[in-house]
C-alpha positions in Angstrom: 0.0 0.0 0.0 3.0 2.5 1.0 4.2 2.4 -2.8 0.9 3.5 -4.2 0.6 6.4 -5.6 -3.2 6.5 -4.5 -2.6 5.9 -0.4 -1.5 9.3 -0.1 -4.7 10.9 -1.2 -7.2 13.1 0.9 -9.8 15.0 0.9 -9.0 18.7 1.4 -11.9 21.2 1.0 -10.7 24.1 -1.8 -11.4 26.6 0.6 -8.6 25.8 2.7 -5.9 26.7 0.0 -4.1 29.6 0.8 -4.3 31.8 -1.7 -2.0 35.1 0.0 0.5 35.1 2.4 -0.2 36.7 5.9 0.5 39.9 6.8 2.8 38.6 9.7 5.2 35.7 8.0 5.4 34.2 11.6 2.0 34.4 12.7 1.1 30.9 10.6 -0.1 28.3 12.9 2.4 25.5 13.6 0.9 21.6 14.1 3.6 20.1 15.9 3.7 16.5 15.7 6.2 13.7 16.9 7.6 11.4 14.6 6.7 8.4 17.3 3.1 8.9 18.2 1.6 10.9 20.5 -0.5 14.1 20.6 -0.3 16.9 18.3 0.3 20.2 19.3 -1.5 23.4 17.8 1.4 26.2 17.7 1.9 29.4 16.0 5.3 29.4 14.0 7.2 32.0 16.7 6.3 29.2 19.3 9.2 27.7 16.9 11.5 29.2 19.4 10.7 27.7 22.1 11.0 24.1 20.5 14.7 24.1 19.4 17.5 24.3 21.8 20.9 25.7 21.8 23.3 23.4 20.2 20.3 22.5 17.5 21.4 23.5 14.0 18.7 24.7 11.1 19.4 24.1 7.7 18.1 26.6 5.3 17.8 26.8 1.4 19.2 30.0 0.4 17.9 29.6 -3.4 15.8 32.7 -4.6 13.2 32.7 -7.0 13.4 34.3 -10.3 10.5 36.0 -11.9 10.5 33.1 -14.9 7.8 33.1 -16.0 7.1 35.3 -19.4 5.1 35.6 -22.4 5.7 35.7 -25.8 4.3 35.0 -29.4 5.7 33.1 -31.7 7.0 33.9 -35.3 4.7 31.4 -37.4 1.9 30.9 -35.2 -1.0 33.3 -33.6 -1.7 33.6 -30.4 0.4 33.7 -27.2 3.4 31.3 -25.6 3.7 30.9 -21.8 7.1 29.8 -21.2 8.2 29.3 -17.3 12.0 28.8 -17.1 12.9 25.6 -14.8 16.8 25.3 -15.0 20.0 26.7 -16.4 21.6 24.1 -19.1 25.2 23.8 -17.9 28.3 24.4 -20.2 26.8 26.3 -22.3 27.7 29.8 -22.7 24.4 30.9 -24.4 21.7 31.7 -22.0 20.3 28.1 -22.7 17.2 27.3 -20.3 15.5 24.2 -19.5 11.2 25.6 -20.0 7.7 24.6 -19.7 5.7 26.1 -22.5 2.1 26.6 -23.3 0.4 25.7 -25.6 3.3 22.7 -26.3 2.3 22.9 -30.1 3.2 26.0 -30.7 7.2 25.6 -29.8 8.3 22.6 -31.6 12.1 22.6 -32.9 13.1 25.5 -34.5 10.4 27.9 -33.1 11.5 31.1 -32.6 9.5 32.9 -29.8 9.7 36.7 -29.3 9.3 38.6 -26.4 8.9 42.1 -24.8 11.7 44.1 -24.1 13.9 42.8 -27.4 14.2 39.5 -25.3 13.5 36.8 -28.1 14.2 32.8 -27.8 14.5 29.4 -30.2 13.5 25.8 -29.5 16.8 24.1 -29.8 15.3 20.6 -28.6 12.4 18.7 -27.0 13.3 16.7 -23.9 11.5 14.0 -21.5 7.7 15.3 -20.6 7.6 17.5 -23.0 10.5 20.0 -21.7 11.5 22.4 -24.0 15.6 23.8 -24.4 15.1 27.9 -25.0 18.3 29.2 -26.4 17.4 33.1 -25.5 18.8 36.1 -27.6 18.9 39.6 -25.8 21.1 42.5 -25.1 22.1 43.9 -22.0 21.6 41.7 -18.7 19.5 38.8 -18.8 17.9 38.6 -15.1 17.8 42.5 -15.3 15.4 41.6 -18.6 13.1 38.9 -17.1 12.4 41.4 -13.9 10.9 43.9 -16.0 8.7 41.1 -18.2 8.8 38.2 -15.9 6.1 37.2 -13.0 6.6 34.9 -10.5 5.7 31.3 -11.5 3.1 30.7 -9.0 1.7 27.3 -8.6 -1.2 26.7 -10.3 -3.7 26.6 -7.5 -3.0 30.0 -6.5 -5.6 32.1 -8.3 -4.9 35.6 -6.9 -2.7 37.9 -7.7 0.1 38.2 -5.6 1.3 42.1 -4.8 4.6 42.0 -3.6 7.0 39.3 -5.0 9.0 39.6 -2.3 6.0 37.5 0.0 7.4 34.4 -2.4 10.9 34.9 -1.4 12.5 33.5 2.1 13.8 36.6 3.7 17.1 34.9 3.4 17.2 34.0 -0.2 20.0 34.7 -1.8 21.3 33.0 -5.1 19.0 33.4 -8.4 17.6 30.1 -10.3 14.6 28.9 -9.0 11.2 28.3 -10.5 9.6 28.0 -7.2 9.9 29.0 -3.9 11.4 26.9 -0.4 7.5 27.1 0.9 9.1 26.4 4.2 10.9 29.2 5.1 8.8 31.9 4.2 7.6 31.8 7.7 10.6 32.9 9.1 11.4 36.6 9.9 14.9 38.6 10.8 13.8 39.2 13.9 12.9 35.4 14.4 16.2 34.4 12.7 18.0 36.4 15.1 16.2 35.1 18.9 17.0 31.9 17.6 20.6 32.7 17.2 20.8 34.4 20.5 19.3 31.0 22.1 22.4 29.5 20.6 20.6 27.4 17.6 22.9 27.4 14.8 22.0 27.9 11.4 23.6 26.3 8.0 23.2 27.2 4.5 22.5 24.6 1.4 21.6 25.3 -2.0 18.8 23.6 -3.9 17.6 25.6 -7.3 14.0 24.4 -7.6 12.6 23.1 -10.7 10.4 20.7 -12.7 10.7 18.1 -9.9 8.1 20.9 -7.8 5.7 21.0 -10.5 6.2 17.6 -12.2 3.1 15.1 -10.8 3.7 11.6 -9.7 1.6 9.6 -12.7 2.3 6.1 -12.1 0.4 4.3 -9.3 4.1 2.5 -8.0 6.4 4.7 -7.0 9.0 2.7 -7.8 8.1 3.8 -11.3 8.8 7.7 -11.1 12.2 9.2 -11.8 12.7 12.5 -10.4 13.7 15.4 -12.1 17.4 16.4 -11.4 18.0 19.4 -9.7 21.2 22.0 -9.1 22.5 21.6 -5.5 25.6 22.4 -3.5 26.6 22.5 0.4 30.1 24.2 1.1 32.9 23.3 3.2 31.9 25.6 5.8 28.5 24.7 5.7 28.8 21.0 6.0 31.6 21.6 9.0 28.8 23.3 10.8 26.1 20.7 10.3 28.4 17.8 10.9 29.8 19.8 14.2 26.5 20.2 15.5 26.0 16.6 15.1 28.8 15.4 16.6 28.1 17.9 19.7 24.6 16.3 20.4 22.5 19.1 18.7 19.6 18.3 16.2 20.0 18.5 12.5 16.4 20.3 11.4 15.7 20.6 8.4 13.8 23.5 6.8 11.7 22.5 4.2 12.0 19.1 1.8 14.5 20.9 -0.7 16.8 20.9 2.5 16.5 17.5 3.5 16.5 16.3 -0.2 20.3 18.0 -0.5 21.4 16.7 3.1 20.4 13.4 2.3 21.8 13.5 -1.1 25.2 14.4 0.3 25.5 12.6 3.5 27.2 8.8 3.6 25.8 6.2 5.4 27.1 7.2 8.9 25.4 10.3 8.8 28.7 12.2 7.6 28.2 15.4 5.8 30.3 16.0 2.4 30.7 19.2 0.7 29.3 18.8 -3.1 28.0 20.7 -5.6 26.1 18.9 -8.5 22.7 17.5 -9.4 20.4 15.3 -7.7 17.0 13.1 -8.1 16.8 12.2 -4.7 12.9 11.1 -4.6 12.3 9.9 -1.0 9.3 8.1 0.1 8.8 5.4 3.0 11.3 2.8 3.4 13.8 5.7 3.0 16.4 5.0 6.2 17.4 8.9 6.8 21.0 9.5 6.9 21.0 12.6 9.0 18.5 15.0 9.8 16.4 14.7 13.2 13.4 17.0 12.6 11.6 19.1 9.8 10.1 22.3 9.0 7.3 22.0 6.5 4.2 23.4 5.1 1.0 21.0 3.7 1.6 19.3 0.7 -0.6 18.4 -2.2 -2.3 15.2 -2.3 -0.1 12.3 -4.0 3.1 14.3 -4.6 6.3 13.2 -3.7 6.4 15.9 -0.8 3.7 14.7 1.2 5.6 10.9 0.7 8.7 12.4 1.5 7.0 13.3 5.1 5.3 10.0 5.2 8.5 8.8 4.7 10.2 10.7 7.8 7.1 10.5 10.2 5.9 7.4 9.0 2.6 7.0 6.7 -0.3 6.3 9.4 0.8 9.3 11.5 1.1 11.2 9.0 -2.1 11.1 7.3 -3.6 11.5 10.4 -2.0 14.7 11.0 -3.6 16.2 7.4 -6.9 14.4 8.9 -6.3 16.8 11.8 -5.3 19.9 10.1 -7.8 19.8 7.4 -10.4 19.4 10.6 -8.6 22.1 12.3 -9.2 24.0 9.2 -5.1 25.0 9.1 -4.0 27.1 5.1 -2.7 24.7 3.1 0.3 24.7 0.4 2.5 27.4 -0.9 1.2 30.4 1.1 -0.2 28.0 4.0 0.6 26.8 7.8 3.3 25.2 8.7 4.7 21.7 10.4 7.0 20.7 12.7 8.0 17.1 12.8 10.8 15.8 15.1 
């Protein structure tokens, strides 16, 4: 049953989607749940601070969202292209992107798709699930060019419009290339960030650029079946000393959000031993995963069947966790992108 797509479905009533960020990033509610059993707790995310100790360590995904996604129209056909960019093609020295388009018919190989702002692109290639390889033409700066024509590529299930971009980036975020934001640490706030330093909870920074992975659905009924899209990550020297320090010492790895844990799992060996590394992954965890090295995890609400609600299954184990989403969905918590938060440990 655990490697069916279908066991991780519920019902979730469509008013319960968040559809705008809160006013206060840390004023979410927090279910807190232990990955043994027991009661849960109903929290708001500041309570956060009084859950981690000194000596715990927080690992944090300083990726930041680009505003990829951007409309054109294509040179043979009427009508107008959404393209979302996903990922940077590597060794390339073209701005070469990795893109979801709409409609798919209307950028075969060979299109050429023009844009605002002199900003103009051609299908080089069609790749697995109908990915398409944008070689872009422009002059001048290219991320300086997609901020004045580029939104940010909300998911789908967010049907208002969202006023300040910077609600969709962590207040930490700092390297461009993601199609999609860390969910999980938009609740955090400077002045958050900084109590919990004062308490003595260290923090680490990892890399993950999100792409198609986020918005690519499972299809297949055995999970053994899906391949997950590969993804740009990279943890430094420094970085992995911290995590691996704190370890040693007795403190807690958390984990904030599933892009962390998918980049400390991906580099860790089997004794729990961080290594620096800077590559791709496809990572796709899901229960019977034996975790390598985080203790606890900071998370929002996932969508039915995708592979982030099994990668929680997978750490809290599948019962308790669909009886927390039983919970929360009775509790009436905000689900998804701009929603509540969790945390397991």
């Amino acid at each position: 049953m655990l490697l069916q797509k279908s066991s991780y479905n519920y019902a979730l009533p469509e008013r319960l989607i968040a559809q705008t960020p809160l006013e206060k990033r840390d004023s979410s509610r927090l279910f807190v749940m232990r990955r043994d059993g027991g009661e849960f707790l109903h929290k708001r995310f500041f309570d956060i601070e009084s859950l981690l100790s000194e000596g715990d360590c927080l690992v944090i995904n300083d990726t930041r969202v680009i505003p990829a996604r951007i409309f054109g129209r294509s040179e043979t056909h009427t009508g107008e292209i959404e393209t979302v960019l996903l990922k940077r093609a590597e060794n390339t020295e073209t701005e070469t992107w990795e893109c979801l388009t709409r409609p798919g018919k209307k950028s075969r190989i060979g299109e050429r798709i023009i844009y605002p702002h002199g900003l103009s692109g051609t299908v080089t290639d069609v790749l697995e699930g109908g990915v398409r390889r944008i070689e872009f033409c422009y002059e001048g700066i290219f991320l300086e060019i997609l901020e004045k024509i580029g939104t940010m590529p909300l998911p789908p299930y967010i049907i208002e419009k969202l006023e300040d971009n910077e609600r969709y980036q962590t207040v930490y975020a700092k390297y461009n290339g993601s199609a999609a934001a860390p969910t999980a640490g938009l609740h955090f706030t400077p002045e958050l960030m900084r109590r919990l330093t004062d308490k003595g909870v260290l923090t680490a920074r990892v890399l993950l650029h999100v792409g198609l992975g986020t918005f690519r659905p499972v299809k297949e009924d055995d999970l053994k079946s899906h391949v997950m899209h590969s993804e740009y990550i990279k943890i430094t020297p420094e970085n992995a000393d911290i995590i691996n320090k704190a370890k040693a010492n007795g403190g807690r790895i958390i984990s904030v959000g599933t892009t962390s844990t998918r980049v400390l799992e991906s580099a860790a060996d089997e004794n729990g031993f961080l290594q620096p590394y800077e590559g791709e992954t496809d990572i796709f965890i899901y229960p019977g995963y034996r975790f390598k090295l985080i203790d606890g995890l900071i998370t929002n609400f996932h969508l039915p069947e995708s592979t982030l609600i099994m990668l929680v299954s997978a750490f809290a184990g599948y019962e308790n966790t669909m009886a927390a989403y039983k919970e929360a969905v009775e509790q009436e918590y905000r689900f998804f992108s701009f929603g509540d938060a969790m945390f397991i440990h």
